[in-house]
C-alpha angles and dihedrals in degrees: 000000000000126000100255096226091175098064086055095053123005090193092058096118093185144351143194120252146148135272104243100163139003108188109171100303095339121104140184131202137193090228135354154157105236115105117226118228111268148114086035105306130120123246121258118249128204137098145320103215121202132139087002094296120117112211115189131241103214092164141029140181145142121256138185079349099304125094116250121203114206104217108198100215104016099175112125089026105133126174111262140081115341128163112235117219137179141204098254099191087057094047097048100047087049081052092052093052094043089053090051091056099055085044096049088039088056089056099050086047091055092048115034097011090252130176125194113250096173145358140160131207133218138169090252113031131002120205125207137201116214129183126219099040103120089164136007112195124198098255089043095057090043087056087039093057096038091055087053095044088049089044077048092053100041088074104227108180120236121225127153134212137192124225138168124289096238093052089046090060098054095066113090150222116031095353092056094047089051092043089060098055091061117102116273093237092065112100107175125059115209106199126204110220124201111187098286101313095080152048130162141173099234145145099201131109122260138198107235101243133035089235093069085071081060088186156351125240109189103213108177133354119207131175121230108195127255095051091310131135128172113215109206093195126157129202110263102263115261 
């Protein structure tokens, strides 16, 4: 399986790897940038760089437990040495939403007790589910969306860690419900930390302070039954 490179540094914009497979348009390396689809945000795109041809990742995702990057014209495309590059505008803007989701999910922890059952992550826009919200009322959105965008504001920087998944599961309240949901075979839990009002199990990529979101624009509130509402929300544009 492929070194996740991405995990290690989310502001890695390429790399250098090695060619293990090309199979049709699907190709394998030994290490490499590009973030697979999965957890509810998007793939990376970019290129794929060797012999001074540029040949370009419109797809990726993880199967059978390696990362396959899908190459749209792979002809030429030999294993050896490439330069991996990826579209940088597109990944940071999929970090930044990532990030407002974790923020705006801490302050509907904080206020209804809510956990996160869905979401999905764009470059543009993220949306979010979230259980035990049975009405939001206007006043109450408007108070929703001014504590993230102070907790925004307030800069919290954003790390992450892995732990067993033994230790992981002691922890308790949100972090220990995601963590169970979690397949069985996974042994080690990587947690998303924001300052001190957040902490997630997730394998997503993140910017490094909450003041890189710059702000959250709230688009379109649906409920969902049972005590769940979806937030369709952006990051203020920079």
């Amino acid at each position: 399986m492929a070194a996740e490179l991405f995990l290690e540094d989310s502001y890695l914009k390429e790399c250098n790897a090695n060619i293990v497979e090309v199979e049709g348009n699907k190709v394998k390396l030994d290490q490499t940038v590009f973030y697979p689809t999965g957890g509810g945000q998007e793939h990376d795109t970019g290129f794929l760089v060797q012999n001074g041809r540029e040949y370009e990742v419109s797809k990726v995702k993880k199967e059978k437990g390696d990362i396959v990057h899908y190459v749209k014209d792979p002809e030429g495309l030999e294993e050896g040495e490439v330069t991996a590059v990826i579209d940088w505008n597109r990944r940071y803007s999929l970090m930044k939403h990532h990030s407002l989701l974790h923020v705006l999910a801490s302050v509907f922890n904080k206020e209804y007790g809510s956990l996160c059952t869905g979401n999905q992550i764009y470059p543009d826009r993220a949306r979010i589910d979230l259980t035990e919200i049975h009405s939001l009322e206007k006043e109450d959105l408007d108070r929703i969306v001014e504590q993230a965008n102070n907790e925004i504001h307030a800069n919290h920087p954003i790390s992450s860690r892995v732990l067993p998944r033994e230790e992981a599961e002691q922890i308790s309240g949100a972090i220990k419900t995601v963590v169970n949901l979690i397949p069985a075979f996974v042994k080690d839990i990587r947690l998303v930390k924001i300052g001190e009002i957040d902490e997630q199990a997730c394998g997503g990529t993140h910017i490094g302070e909450t003041k890189e979101i710059e702000g959250v624009v709230l688009d379109k509130v649906k409920n969902k039954g049972k005590g769940v509402t979806r937030l369709e929300v952006r990051a203020t544009a920079g």
